[in-house]
C-alpha positions as a printed NumPy array, in Angstrom:
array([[113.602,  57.176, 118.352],
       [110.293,  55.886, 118.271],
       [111.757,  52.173, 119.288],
       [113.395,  53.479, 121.687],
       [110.389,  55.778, 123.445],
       [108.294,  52.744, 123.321],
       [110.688,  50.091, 124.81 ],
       [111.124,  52.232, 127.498],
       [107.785,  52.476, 128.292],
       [107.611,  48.651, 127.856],
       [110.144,  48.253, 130.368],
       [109.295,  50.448, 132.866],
       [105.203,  50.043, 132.793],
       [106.478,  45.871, 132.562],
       [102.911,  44.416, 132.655],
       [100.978,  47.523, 133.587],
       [100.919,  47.841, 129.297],
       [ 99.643,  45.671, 126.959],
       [100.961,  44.798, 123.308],
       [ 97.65 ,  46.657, 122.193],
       [ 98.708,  49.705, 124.392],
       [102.334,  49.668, 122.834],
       [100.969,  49.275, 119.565],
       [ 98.73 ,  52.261, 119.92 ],
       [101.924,  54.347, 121.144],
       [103.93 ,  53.504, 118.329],
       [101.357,  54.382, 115.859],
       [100.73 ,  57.57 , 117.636],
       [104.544,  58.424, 117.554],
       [104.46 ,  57.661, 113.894],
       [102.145,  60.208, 113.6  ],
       [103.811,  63.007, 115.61 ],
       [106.992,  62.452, 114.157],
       [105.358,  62.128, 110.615],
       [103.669,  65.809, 111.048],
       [107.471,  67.379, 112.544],
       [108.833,  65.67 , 108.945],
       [105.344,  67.181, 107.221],
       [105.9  ,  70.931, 108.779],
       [109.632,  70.614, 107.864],
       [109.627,  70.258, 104.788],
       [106.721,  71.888, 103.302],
       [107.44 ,  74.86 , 105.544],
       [111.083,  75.284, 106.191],
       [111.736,  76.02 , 102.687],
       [109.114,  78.988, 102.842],
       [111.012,  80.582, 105.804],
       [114.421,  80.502, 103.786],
       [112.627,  81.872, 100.751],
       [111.12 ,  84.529, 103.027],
       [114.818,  85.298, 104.841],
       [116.56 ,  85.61 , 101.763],
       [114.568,  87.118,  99.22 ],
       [113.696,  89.968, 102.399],
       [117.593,  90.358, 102.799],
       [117.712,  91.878,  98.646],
       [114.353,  93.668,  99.403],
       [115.981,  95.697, 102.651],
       [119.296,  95.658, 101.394],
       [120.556,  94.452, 104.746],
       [122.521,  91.09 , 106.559],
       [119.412,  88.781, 107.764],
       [120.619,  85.222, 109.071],
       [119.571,  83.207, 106.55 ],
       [118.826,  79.612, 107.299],
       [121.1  ,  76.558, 106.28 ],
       [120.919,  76.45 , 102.458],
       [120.394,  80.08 , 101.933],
       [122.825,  81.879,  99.114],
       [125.279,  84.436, 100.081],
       [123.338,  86.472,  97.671],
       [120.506,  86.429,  99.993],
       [122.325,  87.473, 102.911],
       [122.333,  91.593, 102.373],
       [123.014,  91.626,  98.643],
       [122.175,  95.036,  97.105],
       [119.087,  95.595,  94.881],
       [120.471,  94.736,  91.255],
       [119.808,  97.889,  89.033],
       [118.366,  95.993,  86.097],
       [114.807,  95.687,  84.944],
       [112.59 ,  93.987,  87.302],
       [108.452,  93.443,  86.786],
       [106.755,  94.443,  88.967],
       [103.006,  93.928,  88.23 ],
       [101.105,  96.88 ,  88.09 ],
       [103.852,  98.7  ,  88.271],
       [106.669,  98.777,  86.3  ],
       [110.129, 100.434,  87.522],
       [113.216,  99.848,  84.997],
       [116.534, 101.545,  85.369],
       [119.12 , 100.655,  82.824],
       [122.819,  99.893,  84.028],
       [124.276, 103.255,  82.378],
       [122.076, 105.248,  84.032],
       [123.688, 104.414,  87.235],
       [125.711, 107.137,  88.127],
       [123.02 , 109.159,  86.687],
       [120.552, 108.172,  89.351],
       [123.074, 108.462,  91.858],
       [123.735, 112.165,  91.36 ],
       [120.194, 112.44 ,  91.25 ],
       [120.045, 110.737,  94.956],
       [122.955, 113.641,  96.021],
       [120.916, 116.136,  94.963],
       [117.982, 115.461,  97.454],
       [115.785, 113.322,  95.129],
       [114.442, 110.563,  97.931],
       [111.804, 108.984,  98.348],
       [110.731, 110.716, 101.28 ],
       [106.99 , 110.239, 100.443],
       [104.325, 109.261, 103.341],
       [100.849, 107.618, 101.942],
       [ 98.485, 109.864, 102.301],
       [100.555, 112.949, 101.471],
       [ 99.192, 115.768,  99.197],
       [102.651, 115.478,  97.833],
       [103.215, 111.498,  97.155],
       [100.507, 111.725,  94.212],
       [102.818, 114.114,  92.43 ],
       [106.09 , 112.325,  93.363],
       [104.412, 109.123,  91.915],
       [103.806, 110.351,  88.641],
       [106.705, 112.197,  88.424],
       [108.149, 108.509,  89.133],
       [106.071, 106.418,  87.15 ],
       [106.102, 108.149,  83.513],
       [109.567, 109.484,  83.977],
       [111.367, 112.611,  81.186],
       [110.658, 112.423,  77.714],
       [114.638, 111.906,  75.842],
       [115.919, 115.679,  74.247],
       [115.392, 114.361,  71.017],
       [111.344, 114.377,  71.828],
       [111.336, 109.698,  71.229],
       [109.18 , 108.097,  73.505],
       [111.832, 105.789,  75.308],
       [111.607, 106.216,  79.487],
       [114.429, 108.404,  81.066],
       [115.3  , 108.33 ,  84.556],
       [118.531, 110.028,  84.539],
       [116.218, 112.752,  86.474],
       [114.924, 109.831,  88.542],
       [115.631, 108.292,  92.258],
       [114.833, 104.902,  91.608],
       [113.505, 102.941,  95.068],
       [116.217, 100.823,  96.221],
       [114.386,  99.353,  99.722],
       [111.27 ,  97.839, 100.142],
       [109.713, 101.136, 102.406],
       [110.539, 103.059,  99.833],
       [109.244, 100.914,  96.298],
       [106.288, 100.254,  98.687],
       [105.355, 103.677,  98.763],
       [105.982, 104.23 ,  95.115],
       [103.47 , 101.398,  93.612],
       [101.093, 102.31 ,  96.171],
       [100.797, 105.867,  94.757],
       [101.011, 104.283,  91.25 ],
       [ 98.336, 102.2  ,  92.2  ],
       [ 96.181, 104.521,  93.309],
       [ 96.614, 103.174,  97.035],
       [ 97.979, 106.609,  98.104],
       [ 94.796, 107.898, 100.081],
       [ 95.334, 104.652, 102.317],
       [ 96.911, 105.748, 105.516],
       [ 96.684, 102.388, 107.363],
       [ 99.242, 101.289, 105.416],
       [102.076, 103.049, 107.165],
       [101.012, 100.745, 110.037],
       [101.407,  97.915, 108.817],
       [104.242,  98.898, 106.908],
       [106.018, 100.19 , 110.293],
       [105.483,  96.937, 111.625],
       [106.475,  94.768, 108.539],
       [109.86 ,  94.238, 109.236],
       [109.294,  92.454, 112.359],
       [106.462,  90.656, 111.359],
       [109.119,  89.394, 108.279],
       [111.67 ,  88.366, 110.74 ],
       [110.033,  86.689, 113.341],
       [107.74 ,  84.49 , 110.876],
       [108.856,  81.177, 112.359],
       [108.179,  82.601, 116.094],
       [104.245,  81.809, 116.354],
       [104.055,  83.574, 119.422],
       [105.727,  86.788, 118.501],
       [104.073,  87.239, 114.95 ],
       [100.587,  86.662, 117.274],
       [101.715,  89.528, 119.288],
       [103.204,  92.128, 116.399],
       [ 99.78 ,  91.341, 115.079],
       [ 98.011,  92.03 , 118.176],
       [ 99.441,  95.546, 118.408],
       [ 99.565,  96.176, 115.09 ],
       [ 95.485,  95.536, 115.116],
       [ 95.212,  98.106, 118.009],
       [ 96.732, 100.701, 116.072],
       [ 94.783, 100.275, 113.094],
       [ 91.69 , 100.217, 114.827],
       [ 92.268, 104.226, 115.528],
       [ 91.394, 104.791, 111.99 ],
       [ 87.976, 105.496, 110.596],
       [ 86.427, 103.399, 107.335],
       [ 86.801, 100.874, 105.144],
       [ 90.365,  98.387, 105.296],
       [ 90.941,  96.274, 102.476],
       [ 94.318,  94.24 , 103.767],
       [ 94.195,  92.352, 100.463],
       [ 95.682,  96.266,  98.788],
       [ 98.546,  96.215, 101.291],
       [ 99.106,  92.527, 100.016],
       [ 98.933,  93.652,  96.282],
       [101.399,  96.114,  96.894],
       [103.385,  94.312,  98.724],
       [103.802,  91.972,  95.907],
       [104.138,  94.491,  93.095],
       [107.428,  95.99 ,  95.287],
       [108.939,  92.594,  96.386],
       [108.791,  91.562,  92.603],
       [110.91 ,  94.936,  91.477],
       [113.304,  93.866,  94.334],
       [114.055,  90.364,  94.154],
       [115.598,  89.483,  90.83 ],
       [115.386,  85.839,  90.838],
       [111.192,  86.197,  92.042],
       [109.473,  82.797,  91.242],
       [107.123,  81.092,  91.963],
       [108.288,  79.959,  95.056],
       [108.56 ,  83.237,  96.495],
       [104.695,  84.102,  95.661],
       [103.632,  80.742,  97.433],
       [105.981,  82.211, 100.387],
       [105.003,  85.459, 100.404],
       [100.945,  84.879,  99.715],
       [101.105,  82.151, 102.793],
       [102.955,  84.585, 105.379],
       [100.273,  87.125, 104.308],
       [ 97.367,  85.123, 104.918],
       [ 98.604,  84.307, 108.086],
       [ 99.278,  87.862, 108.572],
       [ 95.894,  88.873, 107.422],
       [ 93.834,  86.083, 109.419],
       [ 95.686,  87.482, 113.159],
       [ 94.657,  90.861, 112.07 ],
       [ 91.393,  90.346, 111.194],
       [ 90.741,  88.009, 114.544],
       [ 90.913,  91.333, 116.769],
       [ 89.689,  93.407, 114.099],
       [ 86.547,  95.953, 115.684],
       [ 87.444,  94.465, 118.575],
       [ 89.403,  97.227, 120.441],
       [ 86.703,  99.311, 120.799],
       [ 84.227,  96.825, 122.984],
       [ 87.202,  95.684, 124.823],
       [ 88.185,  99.17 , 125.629],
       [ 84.499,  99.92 , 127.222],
       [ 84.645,  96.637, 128.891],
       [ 88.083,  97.383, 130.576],
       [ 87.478, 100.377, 131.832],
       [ 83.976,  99.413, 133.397],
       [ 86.018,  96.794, 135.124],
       [ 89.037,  98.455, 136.857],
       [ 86.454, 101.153, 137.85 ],
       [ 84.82 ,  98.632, 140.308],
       [ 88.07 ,  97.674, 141.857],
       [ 88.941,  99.48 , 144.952],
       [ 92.411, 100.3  , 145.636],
       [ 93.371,  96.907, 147.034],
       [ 92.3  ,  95.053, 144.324],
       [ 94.74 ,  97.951, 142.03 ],
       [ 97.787,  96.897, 144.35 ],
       [ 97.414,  92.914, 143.836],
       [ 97.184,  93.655, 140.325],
       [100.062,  96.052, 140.216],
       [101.992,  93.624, 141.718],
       [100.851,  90.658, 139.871],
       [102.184,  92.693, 136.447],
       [105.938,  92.825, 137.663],
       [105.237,  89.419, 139.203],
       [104.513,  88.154, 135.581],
       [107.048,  90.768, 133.433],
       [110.296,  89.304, 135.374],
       [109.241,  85.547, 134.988],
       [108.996,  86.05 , 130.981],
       [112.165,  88.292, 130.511],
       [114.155,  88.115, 133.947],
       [116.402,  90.56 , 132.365],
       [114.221,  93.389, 132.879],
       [114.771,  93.127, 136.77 ],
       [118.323,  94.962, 136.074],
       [116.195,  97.848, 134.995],
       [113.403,  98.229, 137.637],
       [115.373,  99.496, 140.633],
       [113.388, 101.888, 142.401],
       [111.172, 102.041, 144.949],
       [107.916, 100.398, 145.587],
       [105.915, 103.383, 145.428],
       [107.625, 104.231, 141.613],
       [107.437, 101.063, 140.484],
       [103.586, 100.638, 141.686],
       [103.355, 104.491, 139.98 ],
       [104.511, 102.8  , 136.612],
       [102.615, 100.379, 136.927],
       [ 99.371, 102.093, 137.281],
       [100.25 , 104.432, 134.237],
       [100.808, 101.505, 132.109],
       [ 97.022, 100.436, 133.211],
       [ 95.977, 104.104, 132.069],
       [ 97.526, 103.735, 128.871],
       [ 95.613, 101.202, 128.033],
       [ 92.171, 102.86 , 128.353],
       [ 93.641, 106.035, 126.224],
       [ 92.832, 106.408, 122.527]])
């Protein structure tokens, strides 16, 4: 390919180009082609490990990429014992049916983080029912064991202490799409763009790195063949993850102020280009949405103007 991109340009240019000049282009193709090779290989893998190992987590059919195991592709949480750092969740494989009539029964794991209730649910969780014969051995016949990653998440993080931290629903909310849309740079920019506007409504302190420990602790009860390849994975689509957020972090608040001094010094004419100029830009990026918009001016530019209000609300 590169031969061929640079006798082109030989032939065409004809003695507009130097052998210097061609030289130059081939060693700059060598290293554009070299960095495609770099990024496929060092980072491909990492969005297959990611694909498959959030298939067992979700208990759902992902596409996984070429290479992936049919395992991967929607395979249910294995009811064995599975680590999962700080905390531990075990279930053995007679207690199956156990659990299961347990589930009938109404024993979910409805919890919310945050909840005056989660803190009991947790512990109930965590240490489990002492055997009838009074031993000290774990039994979760009584038990709903988490089986998806919303709900294990939710478990550590009251095990962990991490409770209290409301955020996390957020970003937990959002997860799923942020998961799936890893190797679209421009969508993961933009669930993290929104997601950073919704946790700038709360008040305090936010530690990402907890939702990150957490995150860890439940995908490690989930996956059964974890390793070390799936930390590597998982640790670099959190730092990504982590560095968007934290880029537009505070920032909501200024830009808020600043908006709304600004459309207040537009008069209405100014209002109608920029109505206009929003539709304008909506149907070139998804042309689809034209099928949907069939009203009349005045509704559309009514929409339009709401949409500009909701911005400015809290």
């Amino acid at each position: 390919f590169r031969d061929a991109i640079v006798e082109l340009v030989s032939v065409e240019m004809g003695d507009l180009v130097s052998v210097q000049v061609l030289r130059g282009f081939r060693t700059f193709l060598n290293y554009v082609g070299g960095s495609y090779i770099y990024i496929r290989t060092k980072f491909a893998e990492r969005v297959k490990v990611l694909a498959s190992s959030w298939a067992l987590a979700t208990n759902k059919a992902v596409d996984v990429p070429e290479g992936g195991s049919e395992e991967a592709a929607g395979a249910e949480a294995p009811d064995g014992e599975r680590a999962s750092g700080d905390a531990v969740v075990q279930m053995e494989p007679d207690k199956k049916n156990d659990a299961t009539k347990a589930k009938s029964r109404g024993k979910s794991w409805g919890i919310k983080l945050g909840s005056a209730r989660s803190s009991k649910n947790s512990t109930r969780g965590a240490e489990g029912s002492r055997g009838h014969d009074g031993g000290d051995a774990t039994d979760f016949r009584n038990t709903c064991i988490p089986k998806t990653f919303d709900d294990m998440f939710l478990f550590n993080a009251a095990v962990m202490g991490m409770n209290g931290r409301t955020w996390m629903n957020e970003i937990l909310a959002s997860f799923d799409a942020i998961v799936t849309n890893v190797a679209n740079s421009y969508r993961l920019s933009e669930e993290c763009d929104v997601l950073s506007l919704r946790i700038a409504k709360y008040k305090g302190s936010i530690n990402l790195s907890e939702f990150k420990s957490v995150m860890l602790a439940s995908l490690r009860s989930l996956c059964k063949d974890w390793d070390s390849a799936h930390e590597v994975a998982w640790s670099w689509l959190w730092s990504n993850v982590e560095r968007l957020i934290k880029s537009s972090l505070g920032k909501p608040k200024a830009q808020e102020a600043a908006l709304a001094r600004f459309l207040k010094g537009l008069d209405e004419s100014a209002h109608v280009v920029i109505r206009r100029e929003l539709y304008a830009k909506f149907f070139a990026q998804a042309p689809k949405g034209q099928d949907f918009f069939k009203q009349s001016t005045t509704r559309l530019h009514f929409m339009a103007e709401k949409v500009i209000v909701i911005t400015l609300n809290k």
